[in-house]
C-alpha positions in Angstrom: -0.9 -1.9 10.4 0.0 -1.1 7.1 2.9 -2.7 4.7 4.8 -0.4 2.1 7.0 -2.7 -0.2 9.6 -2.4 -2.9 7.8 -4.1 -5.5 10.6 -5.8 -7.4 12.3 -7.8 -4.3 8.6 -7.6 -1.8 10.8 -6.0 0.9 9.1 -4.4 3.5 10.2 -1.0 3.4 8.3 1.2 5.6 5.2 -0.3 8.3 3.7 2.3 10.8 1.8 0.5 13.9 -1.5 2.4 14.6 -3.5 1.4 17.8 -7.4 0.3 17.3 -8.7 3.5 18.1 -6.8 5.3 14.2 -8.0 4.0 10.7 -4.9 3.2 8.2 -6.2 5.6 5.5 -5.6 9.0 7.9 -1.7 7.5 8.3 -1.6 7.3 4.5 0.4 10.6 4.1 2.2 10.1 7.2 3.3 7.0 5.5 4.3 8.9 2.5 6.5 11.3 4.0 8.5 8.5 5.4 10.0 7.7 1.9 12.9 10.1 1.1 11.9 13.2 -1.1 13.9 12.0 -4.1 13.4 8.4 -4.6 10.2 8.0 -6.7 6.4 6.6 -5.9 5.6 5.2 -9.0 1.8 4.4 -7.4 0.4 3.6 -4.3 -2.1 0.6 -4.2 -4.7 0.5 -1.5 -8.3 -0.8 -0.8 -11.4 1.5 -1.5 -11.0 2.4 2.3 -8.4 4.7 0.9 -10.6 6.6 -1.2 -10.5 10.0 0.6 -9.4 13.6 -0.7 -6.5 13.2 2.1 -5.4 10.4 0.3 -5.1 10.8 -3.3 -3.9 14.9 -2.8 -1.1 12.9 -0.4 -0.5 10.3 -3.4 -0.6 13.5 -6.5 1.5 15.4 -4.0 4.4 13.0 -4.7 4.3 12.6 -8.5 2.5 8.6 -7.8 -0.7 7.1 -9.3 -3.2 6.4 -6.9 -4.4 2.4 -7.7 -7.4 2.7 -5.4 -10.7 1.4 -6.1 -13.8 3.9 -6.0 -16.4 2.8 -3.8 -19.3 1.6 -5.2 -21.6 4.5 -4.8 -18.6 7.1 -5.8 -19.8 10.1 -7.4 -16.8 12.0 -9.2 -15.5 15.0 -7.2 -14.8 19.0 -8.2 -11.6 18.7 -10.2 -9.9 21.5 -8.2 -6.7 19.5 -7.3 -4.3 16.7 -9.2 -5.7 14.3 -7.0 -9.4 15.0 -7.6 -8.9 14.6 -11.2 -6.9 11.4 -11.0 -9.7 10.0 -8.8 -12.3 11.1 -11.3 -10.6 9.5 -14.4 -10.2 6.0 -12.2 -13.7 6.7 -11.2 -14.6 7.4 -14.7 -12.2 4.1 -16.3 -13.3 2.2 -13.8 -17.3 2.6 -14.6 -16.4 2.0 -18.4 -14.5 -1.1 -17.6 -16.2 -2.3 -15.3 -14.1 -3.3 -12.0 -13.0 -6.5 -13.0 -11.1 -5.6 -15.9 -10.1 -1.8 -14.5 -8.2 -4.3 -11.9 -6.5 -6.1 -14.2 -6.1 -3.2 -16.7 -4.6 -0.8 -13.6 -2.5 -3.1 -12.0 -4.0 -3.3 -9.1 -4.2 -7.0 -8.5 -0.9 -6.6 -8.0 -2.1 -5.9 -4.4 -2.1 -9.4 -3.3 1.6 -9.6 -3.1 1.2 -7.2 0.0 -1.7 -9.6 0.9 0.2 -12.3 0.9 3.2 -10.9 2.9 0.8 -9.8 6.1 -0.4 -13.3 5.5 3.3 -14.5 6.3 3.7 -12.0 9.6 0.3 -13.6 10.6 2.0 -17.1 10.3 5.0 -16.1 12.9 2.1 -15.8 15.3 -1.6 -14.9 15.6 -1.6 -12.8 18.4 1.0 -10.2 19.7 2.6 -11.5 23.0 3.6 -7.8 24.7 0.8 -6.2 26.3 2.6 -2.7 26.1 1.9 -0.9 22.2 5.4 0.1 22.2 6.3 -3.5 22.9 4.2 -4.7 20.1 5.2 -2.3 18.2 8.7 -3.6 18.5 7.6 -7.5 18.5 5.9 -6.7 14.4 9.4 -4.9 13.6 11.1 -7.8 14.6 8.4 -10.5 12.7 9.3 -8.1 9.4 12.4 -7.9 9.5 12.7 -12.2 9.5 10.3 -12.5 6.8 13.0 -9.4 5.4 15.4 -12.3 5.6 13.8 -14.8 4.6 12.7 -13.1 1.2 16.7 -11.9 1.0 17.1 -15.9 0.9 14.7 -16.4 -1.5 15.0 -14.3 -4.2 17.2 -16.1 -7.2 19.6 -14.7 -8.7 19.2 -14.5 -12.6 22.1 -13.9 -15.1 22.3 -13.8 -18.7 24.2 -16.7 -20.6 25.6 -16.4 -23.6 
């Protein structure tokens, strides 16, 4: 399963339901396509499982910057697309760096706030009760959109004095 979220409020906004037998980074683009054409991607953070050509053209294709992490015997690729050569200046920033800091630098610890959110469906329930994947399917939509109310609860309202 993977978790798209509004960064500012830590909505869920869009969460495609793969069975075992699909890895999340082929459902990437998929994923992508799901946001409207005009509202903006300002960047896409993922783990290094992510870091495929299908990926970052996907990510380049819609104006965002890829936060991915290389993997750690990434060699840069041909620069013959927008994504390659975004790849191969993280690659190249992140080797300078170092990964610790190109985390911090990039804004990709920013990550755990989606972290911490699947940690929160995990907490309505360990296991999924329906033995059907469309039933499941519909039993995570219902766990996100809870925790969608509950962080519509939560979130203060802040207003200028004076």
């Amino acid at each position: 399963m993977l978790d798209s979220q509004d960064e500012s409020p830590g909505f869920s906004a869009t969460t495609p339901v793969t069975g075992s037998n699909i890895g999340d980074a082929p459902v990437l683009p998929e994923l992508l396509n799901q946001i409207p054409t005009g509202e903006e991607i300002g960047s896409v953070t993922a783990g290094d499982a992510y870091d495929t050509r299908k990926c970052h053209e996907a990510i380049a294709a819609r104006g965002g910057a890829a936060l991915i992490p290389s993997r750690k015997n990434a060699k840069p690729w041909k620069p013959t697309s927008p994504g390659a050569v975004a790849r191969n200046e993280a690659l190249r920033a992140s080797k300078y760096l170092g990964r610790a800091i190109w985390r911090r630098w990039s804004g990709y610890h920013r990550r755990s706030r989606v972290e911490a959110k699947m940690n929160c469906i995990k907490w309505l329930g360990q296991s999924l009760m329906a033995r059907d994947f469309d039933r499941q399917v519909a039993e995570l939509q219902v766990r996100i959109a809870v925790l969608n109310g509950y962080t519509a609860l939560g979130i203060p309202v802040t207003v200028a004095v004076g």
